[in-house]
N, CA, C and O atoms as CSV, one atom per row, in Angstrom:
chain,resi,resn,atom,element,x,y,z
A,1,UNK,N,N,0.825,-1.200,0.000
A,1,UNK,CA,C,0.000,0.000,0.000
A,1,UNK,C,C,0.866,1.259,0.000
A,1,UNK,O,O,0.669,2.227,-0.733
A,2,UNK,N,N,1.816,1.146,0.872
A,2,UNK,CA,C,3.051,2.220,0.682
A,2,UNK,C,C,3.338,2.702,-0.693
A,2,UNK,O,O,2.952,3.742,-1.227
A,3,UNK,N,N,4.144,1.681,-1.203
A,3,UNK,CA,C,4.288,1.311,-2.620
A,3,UNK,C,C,3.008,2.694,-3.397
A,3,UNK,O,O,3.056,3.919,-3.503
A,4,UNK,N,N,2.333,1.985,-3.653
A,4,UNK,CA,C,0.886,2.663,-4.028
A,4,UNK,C,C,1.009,4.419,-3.701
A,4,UNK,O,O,0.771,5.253,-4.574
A,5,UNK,N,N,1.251,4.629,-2.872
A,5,UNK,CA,C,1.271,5.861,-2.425
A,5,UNK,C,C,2.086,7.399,-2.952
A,5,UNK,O,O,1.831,8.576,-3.210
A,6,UNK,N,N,3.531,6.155,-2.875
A,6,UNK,CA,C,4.627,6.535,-3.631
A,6,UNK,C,C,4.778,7.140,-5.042
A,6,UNK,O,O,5.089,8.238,-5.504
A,7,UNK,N,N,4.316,5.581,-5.657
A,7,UNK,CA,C,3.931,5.862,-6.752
A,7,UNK,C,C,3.214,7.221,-7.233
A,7,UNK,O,O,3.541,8.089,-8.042
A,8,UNK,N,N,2.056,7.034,-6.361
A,8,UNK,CA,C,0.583,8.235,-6.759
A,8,UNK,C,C,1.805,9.577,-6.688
A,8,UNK,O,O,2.551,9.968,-7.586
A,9,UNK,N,N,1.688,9.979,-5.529
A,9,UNK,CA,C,2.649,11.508,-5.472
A,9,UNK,C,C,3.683,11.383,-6.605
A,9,UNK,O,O,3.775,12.329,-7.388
A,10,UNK,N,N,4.390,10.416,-6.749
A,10,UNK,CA,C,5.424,11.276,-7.755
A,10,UNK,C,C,4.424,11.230,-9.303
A,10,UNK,O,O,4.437,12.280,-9.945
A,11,UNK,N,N,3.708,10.220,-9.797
A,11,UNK,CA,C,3.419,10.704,-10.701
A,11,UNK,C,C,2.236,12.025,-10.602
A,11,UNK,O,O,1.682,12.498,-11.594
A,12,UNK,N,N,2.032,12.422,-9.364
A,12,UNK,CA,C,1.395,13.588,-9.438
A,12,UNK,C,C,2.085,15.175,-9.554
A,12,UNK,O,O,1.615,16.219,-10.005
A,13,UNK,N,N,3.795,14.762,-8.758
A,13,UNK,CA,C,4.430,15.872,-8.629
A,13,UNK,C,C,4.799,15.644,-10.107
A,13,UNK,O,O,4.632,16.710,-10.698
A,14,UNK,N,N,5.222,14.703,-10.919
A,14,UNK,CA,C,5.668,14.577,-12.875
A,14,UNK,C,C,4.747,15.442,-13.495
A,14,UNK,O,O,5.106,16.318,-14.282
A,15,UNK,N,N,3.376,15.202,-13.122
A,15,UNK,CA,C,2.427,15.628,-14.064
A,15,UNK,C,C,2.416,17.379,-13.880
A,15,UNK,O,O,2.337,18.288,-14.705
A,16,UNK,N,N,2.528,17.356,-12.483
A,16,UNK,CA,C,2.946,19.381,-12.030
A,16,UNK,C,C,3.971,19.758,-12.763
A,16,UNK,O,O,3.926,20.817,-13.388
A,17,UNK,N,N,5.182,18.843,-12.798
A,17,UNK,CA,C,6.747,19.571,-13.413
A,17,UNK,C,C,5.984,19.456,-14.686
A,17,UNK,O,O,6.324,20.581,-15.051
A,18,UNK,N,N,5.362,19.111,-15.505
A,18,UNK,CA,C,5.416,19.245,-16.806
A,18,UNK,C,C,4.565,20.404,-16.888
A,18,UNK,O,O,5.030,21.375,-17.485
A,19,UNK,N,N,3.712,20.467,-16.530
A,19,UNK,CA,C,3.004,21.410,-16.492
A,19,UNK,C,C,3.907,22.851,-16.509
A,19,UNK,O,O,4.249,23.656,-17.376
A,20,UNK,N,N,4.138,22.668,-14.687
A,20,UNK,CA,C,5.108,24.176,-14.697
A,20,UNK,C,C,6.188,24.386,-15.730
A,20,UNK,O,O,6.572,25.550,-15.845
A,21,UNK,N,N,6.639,23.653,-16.351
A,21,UNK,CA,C,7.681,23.207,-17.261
A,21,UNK,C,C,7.134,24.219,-18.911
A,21,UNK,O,O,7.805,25.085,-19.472
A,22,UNK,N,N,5.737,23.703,-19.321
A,22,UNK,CA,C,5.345,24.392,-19.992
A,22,UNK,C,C,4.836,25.759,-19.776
A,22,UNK,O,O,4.727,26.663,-20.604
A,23,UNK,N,N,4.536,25.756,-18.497
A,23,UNK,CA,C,4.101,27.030,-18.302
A,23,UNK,C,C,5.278,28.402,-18.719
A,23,UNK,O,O,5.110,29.446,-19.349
A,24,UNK,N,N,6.849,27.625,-17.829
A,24,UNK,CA,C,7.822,28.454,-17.730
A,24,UNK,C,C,8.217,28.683,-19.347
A,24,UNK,O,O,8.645,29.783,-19.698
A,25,UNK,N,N,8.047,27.555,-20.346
A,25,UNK,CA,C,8.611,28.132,-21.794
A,25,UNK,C,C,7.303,29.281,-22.446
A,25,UNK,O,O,7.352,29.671,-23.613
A,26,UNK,N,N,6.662,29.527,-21.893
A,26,UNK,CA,C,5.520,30.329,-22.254
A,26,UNK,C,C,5.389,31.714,-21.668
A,26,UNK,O,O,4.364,32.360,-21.887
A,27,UNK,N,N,6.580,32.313,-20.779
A,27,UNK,CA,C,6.282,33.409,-20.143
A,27,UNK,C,C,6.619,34.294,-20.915
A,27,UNK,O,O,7.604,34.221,-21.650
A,28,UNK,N,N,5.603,35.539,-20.825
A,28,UNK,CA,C,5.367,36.648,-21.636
A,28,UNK,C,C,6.014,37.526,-20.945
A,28,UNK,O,O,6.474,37.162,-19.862
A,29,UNK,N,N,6.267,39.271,-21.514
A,29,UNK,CA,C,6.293,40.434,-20.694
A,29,UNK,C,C,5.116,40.495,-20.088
A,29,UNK,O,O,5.117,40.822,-18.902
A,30,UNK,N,N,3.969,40.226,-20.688
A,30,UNK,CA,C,3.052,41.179,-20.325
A,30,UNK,C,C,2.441,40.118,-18.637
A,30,UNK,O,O,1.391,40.425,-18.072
A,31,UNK,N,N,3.278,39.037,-18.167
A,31,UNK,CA,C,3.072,38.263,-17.636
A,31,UNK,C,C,3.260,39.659,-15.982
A,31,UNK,O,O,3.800,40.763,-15.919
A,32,UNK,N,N,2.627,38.947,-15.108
A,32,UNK,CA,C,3.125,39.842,-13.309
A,32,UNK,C,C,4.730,39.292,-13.217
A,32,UNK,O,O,5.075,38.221,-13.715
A,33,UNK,N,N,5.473,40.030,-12.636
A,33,UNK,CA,C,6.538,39.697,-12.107
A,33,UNK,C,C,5.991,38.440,-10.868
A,33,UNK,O,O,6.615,37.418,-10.583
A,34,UNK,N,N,4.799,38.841,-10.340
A,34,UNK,CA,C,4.798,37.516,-9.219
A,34,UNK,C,C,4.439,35.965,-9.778
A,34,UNK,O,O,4.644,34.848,-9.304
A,35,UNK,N,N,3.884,36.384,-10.857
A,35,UNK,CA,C,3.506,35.121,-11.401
A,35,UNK,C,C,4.506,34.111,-11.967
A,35,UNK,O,O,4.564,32.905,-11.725
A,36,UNK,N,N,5.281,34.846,-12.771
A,36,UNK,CA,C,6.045,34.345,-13.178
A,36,UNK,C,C,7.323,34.055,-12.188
A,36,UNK,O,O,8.331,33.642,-12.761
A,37,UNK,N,N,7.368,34.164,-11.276
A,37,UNK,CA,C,8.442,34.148,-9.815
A,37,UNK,C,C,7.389,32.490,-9.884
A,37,UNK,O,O,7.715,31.486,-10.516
A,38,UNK,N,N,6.185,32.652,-9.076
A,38,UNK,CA,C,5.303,31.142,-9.029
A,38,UNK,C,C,6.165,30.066,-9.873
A,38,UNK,O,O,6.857,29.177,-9.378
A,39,UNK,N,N,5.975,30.339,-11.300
A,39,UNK,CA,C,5.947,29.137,-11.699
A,39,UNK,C,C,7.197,29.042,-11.838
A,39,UNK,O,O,7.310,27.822,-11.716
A,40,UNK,N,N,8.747,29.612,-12.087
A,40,UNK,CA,C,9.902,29.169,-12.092
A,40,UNK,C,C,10.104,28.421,-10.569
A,40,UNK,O,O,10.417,27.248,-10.360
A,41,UNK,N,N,9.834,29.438,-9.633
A,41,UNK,CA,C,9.807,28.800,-7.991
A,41,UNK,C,C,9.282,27.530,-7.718
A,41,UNK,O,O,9.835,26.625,-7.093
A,42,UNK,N,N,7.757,27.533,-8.427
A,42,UNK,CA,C,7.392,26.209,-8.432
A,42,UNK,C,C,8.068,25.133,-8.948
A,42,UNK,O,O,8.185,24.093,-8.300
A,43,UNK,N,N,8.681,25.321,-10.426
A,43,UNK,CA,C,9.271,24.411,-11.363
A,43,UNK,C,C,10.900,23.575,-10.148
A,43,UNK,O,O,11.159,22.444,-9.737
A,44,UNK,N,N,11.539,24.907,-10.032
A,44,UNK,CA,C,12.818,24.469,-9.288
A,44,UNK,C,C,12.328,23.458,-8.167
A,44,UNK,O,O,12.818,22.339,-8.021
A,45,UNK,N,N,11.304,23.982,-7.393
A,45,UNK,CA,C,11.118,22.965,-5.783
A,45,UNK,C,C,10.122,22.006,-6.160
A,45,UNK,O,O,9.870,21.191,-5.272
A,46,UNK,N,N,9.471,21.873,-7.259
A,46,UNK,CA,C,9.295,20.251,-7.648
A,46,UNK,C,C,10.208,19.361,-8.295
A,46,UNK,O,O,9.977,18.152,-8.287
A,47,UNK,N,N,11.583,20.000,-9.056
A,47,UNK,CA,C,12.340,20.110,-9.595
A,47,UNK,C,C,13.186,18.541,-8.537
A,47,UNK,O,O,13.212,17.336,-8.788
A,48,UNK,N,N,13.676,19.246,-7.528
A,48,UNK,CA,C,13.967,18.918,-6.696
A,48,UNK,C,C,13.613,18.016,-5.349
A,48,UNK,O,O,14.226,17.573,-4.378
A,49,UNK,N,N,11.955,18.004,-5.986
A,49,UNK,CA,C,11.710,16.677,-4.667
A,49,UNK,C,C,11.578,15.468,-5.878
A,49,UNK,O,O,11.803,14.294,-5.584
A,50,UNK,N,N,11.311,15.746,-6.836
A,50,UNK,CA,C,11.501,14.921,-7.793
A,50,UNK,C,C,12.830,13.887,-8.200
A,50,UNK,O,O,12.729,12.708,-8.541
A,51,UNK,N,N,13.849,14.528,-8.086
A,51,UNK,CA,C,15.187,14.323,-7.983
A,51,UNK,C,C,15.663,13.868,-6.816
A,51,UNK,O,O,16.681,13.181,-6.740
A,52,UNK,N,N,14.815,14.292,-5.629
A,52,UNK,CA,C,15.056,13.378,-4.700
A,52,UNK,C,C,14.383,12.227,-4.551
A,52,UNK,O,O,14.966,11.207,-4.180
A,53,UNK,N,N,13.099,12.254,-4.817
A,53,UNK,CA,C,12.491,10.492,-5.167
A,53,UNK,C,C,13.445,9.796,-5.708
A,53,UNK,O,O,14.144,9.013,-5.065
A,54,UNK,N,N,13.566,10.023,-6.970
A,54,UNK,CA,C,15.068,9.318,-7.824
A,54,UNK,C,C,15.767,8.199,-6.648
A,54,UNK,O,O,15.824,6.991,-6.418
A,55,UNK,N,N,16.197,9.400,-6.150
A,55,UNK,CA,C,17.840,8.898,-5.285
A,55,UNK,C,C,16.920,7.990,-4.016
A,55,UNK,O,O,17.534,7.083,-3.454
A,56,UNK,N,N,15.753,8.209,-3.682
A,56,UNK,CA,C,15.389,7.717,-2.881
A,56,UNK,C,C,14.548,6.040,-3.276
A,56,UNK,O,O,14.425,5.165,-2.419
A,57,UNK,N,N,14.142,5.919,-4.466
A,57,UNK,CA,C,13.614,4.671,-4.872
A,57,UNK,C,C,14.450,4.355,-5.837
A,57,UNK,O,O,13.811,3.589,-6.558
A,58,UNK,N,N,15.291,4.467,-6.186
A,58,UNK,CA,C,16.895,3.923,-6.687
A,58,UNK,C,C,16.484,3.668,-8.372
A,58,UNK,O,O,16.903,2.806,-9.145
A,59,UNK,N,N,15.275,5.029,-8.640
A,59,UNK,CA,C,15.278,5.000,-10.633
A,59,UNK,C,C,16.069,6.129,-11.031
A,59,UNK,O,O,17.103,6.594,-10.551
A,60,UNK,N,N,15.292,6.508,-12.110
A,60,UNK,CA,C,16.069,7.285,-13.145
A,60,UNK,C,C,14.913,7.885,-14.067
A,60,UNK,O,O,15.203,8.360,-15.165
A,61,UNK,N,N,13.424,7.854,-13.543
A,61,UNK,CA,C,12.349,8.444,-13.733
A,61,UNK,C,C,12.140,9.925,-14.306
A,61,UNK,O,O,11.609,10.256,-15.366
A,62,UNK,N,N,12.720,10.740,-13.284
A,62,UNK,CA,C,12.572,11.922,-13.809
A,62,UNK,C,C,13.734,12.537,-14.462
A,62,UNK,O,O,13.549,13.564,-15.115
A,63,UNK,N,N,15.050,11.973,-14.353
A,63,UNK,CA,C,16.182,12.498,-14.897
A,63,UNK,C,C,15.863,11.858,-16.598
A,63,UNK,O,O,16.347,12.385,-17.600
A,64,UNK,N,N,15.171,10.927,-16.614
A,64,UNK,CA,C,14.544,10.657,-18.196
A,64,UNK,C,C,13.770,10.958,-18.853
A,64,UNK,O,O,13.547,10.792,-20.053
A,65,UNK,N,N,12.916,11.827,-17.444
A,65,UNK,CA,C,11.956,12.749,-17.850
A,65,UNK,C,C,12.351,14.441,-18.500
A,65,UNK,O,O,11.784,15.142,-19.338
A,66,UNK,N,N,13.530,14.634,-17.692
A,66,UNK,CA,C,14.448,15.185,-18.348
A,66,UNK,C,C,14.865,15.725,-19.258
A,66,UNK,O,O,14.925,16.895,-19.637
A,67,UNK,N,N,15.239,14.560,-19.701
A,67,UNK,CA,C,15.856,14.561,-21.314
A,67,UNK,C,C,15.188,14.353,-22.106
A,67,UNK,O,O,15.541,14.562,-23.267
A,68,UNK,N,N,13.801,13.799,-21.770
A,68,UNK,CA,C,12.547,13.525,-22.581
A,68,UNK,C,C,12.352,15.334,-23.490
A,68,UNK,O,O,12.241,15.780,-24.632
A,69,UNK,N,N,12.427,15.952,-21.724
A,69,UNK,CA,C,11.354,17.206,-22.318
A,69,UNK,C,C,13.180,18.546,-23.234
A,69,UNK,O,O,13.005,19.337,-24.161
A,70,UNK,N,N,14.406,18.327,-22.617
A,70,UNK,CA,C,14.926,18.814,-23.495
A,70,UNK,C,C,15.038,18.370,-24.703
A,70,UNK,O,O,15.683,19.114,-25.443
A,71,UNK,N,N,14.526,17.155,-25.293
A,71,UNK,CA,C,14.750,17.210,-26.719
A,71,UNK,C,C,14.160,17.732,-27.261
A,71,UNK,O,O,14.420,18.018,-28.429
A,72,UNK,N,N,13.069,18.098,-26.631
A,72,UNK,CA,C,11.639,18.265,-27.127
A,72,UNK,C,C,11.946,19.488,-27.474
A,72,UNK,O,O,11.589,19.929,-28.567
A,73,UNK,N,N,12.737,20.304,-26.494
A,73,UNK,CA,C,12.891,21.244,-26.744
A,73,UNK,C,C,13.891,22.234,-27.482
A,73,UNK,O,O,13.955,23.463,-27.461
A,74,UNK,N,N,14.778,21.109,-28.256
A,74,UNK,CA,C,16.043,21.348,-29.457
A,74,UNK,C,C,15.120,21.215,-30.631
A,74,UNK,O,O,15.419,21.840,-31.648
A,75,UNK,N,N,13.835,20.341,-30.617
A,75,UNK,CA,C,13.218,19.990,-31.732
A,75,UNK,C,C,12.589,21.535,-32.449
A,75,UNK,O,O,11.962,21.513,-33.508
């Protein structure tokens, strides 16, 4: 059931980084300075518990998630 749990949050915090992820390649001028503080702020500290799941359930999930979304973004 643990297991289960685990699972759920990180693919819930994945589905946020992508999100904030797109949000951050989308910021305008005409955007608030606070808003756009949100979603980089947000991006980095999901960024980072994400990266710590990694190290903590011994994958390679989001660092492939990663490289998933920079290719995407050379494309």
């Amino acid at each position: 059931m643990e297991d289960n749990k685990w699972t759920t949050l990180k693919d819930e915090l994945t589905q946020k980084y992508i999100e904030l992820h797109g949000e951050s390649n989308n910021i305008t001028n005409n955007m608030l300075t606070d808003e756009i503080a949100n979603i980089l702020v947000g991006k980095r500290v999901v960024k980072q518990q994400l990266q710590r799941m990694d190290e903590l359930d011994g994958t390679n999930d989001f660092n492939n998630l990663l490289n998933d979304l920079e290719a995407c973004n050379e494309q």
